[in-house]
C-alpha positions in Angstrom: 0.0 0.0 0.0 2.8 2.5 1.0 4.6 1.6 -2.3 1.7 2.1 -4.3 1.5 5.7 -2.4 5.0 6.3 -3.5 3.9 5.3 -6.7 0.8 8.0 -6.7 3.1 10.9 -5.3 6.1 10.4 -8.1 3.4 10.2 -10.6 1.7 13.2 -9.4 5.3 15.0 -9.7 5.9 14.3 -12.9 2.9 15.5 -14.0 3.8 18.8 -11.8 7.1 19.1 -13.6 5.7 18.3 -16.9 3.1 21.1 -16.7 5.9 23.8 -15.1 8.2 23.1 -17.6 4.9 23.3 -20.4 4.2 27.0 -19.2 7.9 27.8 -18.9 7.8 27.1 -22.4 4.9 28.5 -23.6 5.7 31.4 -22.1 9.3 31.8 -23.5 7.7 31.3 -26.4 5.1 33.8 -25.8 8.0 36.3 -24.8 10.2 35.8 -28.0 7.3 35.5 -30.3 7.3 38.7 -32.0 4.5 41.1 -30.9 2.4 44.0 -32.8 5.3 46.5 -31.3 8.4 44.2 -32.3 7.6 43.7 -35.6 9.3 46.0 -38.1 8.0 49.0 -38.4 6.7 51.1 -41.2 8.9 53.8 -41.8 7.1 57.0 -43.3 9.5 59.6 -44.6 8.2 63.4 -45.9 10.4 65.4 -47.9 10.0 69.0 -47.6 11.1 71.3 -50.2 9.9 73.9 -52.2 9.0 74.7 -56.2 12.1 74.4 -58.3 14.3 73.4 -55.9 15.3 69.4 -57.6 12.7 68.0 -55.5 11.6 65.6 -58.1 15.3 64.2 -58.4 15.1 63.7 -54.5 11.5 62.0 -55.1 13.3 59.7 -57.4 16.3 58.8 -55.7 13.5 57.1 -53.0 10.8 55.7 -55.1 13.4 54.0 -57.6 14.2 51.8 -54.3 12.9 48.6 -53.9 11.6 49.1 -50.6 9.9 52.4 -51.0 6.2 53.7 -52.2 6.1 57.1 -53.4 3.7 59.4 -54.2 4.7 62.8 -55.6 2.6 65.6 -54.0 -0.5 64.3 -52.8 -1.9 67.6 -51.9 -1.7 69.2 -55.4 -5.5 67.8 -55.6 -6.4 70.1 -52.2 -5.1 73.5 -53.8 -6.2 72.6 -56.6 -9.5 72.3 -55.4 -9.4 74.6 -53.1 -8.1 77.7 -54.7 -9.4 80.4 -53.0 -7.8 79.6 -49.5 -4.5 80.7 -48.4 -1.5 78.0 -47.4 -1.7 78.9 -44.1 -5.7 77.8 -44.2 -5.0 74.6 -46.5 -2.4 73.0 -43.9 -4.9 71.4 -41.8 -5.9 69.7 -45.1 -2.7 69.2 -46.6 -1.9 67.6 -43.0 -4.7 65.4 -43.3 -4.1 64.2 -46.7 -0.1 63.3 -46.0 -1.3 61.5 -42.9 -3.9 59.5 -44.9 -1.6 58.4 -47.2 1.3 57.2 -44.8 -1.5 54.9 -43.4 -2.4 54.2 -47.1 -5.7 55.0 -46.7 -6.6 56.4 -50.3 -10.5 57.2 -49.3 -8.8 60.9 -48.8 -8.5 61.9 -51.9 -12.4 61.0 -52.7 -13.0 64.6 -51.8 -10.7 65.6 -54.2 -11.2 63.9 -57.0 -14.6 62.9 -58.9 -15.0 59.9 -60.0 -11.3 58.6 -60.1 -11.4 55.1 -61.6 -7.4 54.9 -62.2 -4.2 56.0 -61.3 -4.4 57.9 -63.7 -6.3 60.5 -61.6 -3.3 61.1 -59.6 -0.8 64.2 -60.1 2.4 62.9 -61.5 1.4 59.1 -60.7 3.7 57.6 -63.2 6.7 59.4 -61.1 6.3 56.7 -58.8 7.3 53.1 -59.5 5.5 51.4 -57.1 2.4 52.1 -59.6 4.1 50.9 -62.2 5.4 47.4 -61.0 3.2 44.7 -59.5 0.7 45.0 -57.5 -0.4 47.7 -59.5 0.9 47.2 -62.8 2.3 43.9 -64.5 4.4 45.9 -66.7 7.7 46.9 -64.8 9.4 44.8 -61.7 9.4 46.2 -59.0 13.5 45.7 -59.1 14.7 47.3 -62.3 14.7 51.1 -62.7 11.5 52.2 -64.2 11.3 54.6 -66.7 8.1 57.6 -66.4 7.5 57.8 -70.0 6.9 54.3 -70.7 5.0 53.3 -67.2 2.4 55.9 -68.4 1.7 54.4 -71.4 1.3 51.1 -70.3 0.1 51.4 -66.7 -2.3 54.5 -66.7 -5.7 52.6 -66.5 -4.9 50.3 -63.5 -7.8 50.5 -61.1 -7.3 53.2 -58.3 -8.1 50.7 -55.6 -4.3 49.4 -56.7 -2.8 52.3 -55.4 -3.8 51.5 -51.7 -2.6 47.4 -52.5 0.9 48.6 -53.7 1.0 50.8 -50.3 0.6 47.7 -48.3 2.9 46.1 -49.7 6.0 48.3 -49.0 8.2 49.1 -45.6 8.8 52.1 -46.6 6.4 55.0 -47.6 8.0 58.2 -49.2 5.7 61.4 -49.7 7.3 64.5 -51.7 5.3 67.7 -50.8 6.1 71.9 -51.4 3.0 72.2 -50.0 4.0 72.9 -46.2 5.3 76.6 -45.0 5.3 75.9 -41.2 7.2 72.5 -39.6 4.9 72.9 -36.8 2.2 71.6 -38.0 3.4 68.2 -38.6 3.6 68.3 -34.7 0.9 66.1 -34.6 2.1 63.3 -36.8 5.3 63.8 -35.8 3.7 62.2 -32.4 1.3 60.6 -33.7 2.2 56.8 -32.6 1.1 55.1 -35.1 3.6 56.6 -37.8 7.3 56.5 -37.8 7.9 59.9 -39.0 10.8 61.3 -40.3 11.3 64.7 -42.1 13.7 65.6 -45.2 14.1 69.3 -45.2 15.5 69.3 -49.4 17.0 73.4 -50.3 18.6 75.4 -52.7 20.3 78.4 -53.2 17.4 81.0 -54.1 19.4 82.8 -56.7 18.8 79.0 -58.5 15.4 78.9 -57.5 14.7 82.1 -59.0 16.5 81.9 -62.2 14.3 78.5 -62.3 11.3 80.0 -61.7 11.2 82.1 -64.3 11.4 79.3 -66.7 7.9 78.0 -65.5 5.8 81.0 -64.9 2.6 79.6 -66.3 3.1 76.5 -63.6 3.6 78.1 -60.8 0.8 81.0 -61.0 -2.1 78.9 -59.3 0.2 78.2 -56.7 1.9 81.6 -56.1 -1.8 82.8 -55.6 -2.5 80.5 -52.5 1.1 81.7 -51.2 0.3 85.1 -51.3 -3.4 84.5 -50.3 -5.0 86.4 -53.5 -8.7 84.5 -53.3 -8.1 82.4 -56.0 -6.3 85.5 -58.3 -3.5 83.6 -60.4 0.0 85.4 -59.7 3.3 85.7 -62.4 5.9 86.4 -59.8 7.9 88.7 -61.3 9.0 91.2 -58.3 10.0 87.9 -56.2 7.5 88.3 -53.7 6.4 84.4 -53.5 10.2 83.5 -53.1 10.7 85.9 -50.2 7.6 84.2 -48.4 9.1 80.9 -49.2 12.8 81.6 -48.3 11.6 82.9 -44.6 9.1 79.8 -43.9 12.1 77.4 -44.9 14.4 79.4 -42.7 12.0 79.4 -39.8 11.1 75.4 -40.4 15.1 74.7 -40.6 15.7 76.7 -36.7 12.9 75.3 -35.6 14.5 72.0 -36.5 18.0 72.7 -34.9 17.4 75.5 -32.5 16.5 73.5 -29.0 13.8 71.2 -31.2 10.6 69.3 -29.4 11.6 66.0 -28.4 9.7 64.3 -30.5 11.4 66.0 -33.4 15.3 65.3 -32.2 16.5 62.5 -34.8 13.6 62.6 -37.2 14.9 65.7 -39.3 17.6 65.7 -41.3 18.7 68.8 -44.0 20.0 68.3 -47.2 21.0 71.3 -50.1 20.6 70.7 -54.1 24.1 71.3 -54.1 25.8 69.4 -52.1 23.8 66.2 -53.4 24.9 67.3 -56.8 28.1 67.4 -55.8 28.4 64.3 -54.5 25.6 62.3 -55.1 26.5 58.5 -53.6 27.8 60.1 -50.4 24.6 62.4 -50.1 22.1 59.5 -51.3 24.3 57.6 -48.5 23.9 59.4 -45.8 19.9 59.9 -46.4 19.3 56.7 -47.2 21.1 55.5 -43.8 18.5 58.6 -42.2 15.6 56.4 -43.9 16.8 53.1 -42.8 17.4 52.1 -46.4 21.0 49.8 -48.2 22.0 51.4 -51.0 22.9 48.7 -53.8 25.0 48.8 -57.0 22.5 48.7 -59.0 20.7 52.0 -57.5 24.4 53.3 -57.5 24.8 53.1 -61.3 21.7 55.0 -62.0 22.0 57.7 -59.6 25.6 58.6 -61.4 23.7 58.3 -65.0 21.0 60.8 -63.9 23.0 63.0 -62.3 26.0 63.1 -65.3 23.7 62.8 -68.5 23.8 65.6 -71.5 19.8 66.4 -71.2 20.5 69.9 -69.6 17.7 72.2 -71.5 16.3 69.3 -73.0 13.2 69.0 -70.5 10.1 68.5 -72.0 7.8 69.3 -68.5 8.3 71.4 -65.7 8.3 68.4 -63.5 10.0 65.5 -65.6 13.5 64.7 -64.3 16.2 63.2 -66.8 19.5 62.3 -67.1 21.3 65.6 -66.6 24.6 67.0 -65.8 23.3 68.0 -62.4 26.2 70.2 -61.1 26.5 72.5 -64.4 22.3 72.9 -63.9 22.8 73.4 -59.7 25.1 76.5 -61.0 23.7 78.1 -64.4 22.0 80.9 -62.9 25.6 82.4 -62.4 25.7 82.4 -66.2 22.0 83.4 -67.1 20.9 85.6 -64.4 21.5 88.9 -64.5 23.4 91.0 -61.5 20.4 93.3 -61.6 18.3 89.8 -60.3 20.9 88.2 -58.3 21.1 91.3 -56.1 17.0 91.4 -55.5 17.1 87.9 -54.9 19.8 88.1 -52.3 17.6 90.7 -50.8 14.8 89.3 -50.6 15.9 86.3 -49.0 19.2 87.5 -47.4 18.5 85.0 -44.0 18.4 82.3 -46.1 21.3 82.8 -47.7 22.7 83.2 -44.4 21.4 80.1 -42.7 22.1 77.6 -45.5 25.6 78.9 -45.8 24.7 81.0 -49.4 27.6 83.2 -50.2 26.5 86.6 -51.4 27.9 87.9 -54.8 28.6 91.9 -54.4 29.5 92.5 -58.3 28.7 90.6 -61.8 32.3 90.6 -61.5 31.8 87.8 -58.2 29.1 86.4 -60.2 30.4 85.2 -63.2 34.1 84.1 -61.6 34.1 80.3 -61.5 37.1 80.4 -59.3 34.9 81.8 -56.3 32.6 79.5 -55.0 29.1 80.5 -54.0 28.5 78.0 -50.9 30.2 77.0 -47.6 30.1 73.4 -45.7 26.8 73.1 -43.5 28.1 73.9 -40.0 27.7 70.7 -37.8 25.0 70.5 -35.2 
């Protein structure tokens, strides 16, 4: 009797241990299964920039990557739609619209756009090549460099809903906008925890952006209206008054960035000038793609030197088209083709600019025109 006791109580262990060691293992297992919060995050990146600045040659440098959905200027549909309203009224909106698309919710731009049946409806879609390689279009990989001008052609009447699939699909989501004159607010995404936001602050000397807007007056006037809040009034900037509202709210979004910053902002903003990407574009696409938690390959290598060192300066069929060009001859031709009489207005009207991006100042068309002299300094560290 007291052996089969014995018996009972070693039995009765075993099954003890077995079910201790059971939960020890479940919950090990429990503990290193990966959880909502360890699993990769999406990372949403927004460059800011301005009008004629080589924003779309930054755009392209993320959405040719593997990893990335783009979208170039979502909020082109609110102004315009909305054209009577200033920028400072349209934020809330343009906010809204940016934050819709990082969670690729495309339902936003219903209010924007009647009827839109295919990605067609968007502004510039074919800019991005996640809508031209699968899920959205079967014509392109999603791997090889696509090309603008032939994704239009043959992806153009893929269904809209395809544009919030392809989202899905990526790790990283990359919105270009020009559309923001105040950094703070994108406060709110900024803290929003469901996004991992991080800002690319993209400028250029203003003597270049002025020279280059005067190429595209007729593409700028809607927009210079809603800058200078004229109800709707179309505006040909010809007394530089748009870029000295610009150059101040770039200024003001750059200090507000570096001069004792929220918390919430420290390590999610990172400047970069037209120049000094032109300059040196692996080192540049380098450091922003290590900002953006993206690898760099050969192949994306390759093409960033053939679109930055191709013969196509003047050649440009769009405003907004970017092709192979010799990109540091272009990032300095207004020293050729602008005259003093406009560099000097320019400088004034944006002298803090100048300042605090490290613009040097030309005091004669003698300055101007010699090559010898350069018209930048390095970015002082932070």
């Amino acid at each position: 009797m007291a052996r089969i006791r014995v018996m009972g109580a070693l039995i009765a262990l075993g099954i003890f241990l077995q079910i201790i060691f059971l939960v020890n293992l479940h919950q090990k297992s429990y503990v290193h299964s990966p959880t909502m919060e360890e699993q990769p995050r999406k990372v949403h990146l927004l460059i800011l920039s301005t009008w004629r600045s080589g924003s779309s040659l930054l755009g392209q440098i993320f959405s040719q990557h593997p990893d990335v959905f783009y979208l170039m200027e979502p909020a082109w549909h609110v102004w315009r739609t909305l054209p009577s309203y200033s920028a400072h009224v349209l934020h809330m909106a343009v906010r809204d619209m940016v934050r819709s698309v990082f969670k690729c919710d495309m339902s936003v731009f219903d209010t924007y756009i009647e009827n839109k049946k295919n990605v067609s409806h968007l502004f510039q879609w074919y800019s991005s090549k996640a809508l031209c390689s699968p899920p959205a279009c079967d014509s392109f990989s999603r791997y090889n460099i696509s090309n603008g001008t032939a994704c239009r052609k043959l992806c153009g009447n893929s269904s809209f809903s395809k544009v919030e699939e392809a989202c899905d699909k990526y790790s990283h989501i990359v919105v270009k906008e020009l559309r923001f004159l105040d950094i703070t607010v994108l406060y709110p995404l900024l803290k929003d925890p469901s996004l991992n936001l991080k800002i690319l602050h993209l400028v250029r000397d203003p003597r270049a952006v002025g020279k280059s807007r005067g190429q595209a007056p007729r593409a700028l006037a809607g927009d210079n209206g809603i800058v200078l809040d004229t109800n709707g009034t179309k505006i040909n900037n010809t007394n530089y008054e748009v870029l000295r509202k610009i150059c101040q709210s770039h200024v003001n979004m750059y200090k507000t960035a570096n001069d004792k910053p929220p918390p919430f902002l420290k390590g999610k903003y990172l400047l970069v000038r037209y120049e000094d990407l032109v300059r040196n574009p692996l080192g540049k696409v380098e450091e922003m793609y290590k900002f953006a938690n993206l690898k760099l390959t050969d192949h994306l290598s390759q093409w960033m030197y053939d679109i930055t060192h191709g013969e196509g300066a003047g050649k440009r069929k769009e405003a907004f088209e970017t092709t192979p060009r010799d990109a540091r001859n272009v990032s300095e031709a207004w020293r050729n083709v602008l005259p003093f009489s406009k560099v000097r207005q320019i400088q004034d009207v944006c002298k803090e600019a100048l300042t605090a991006f490290r613009y040097q100042f030309m005091n004669s068309e003698a300055e101007q025109k010699d090559k010898s002299r350069d018209f930048i300094w390095p970015l002082k560290s932070n």
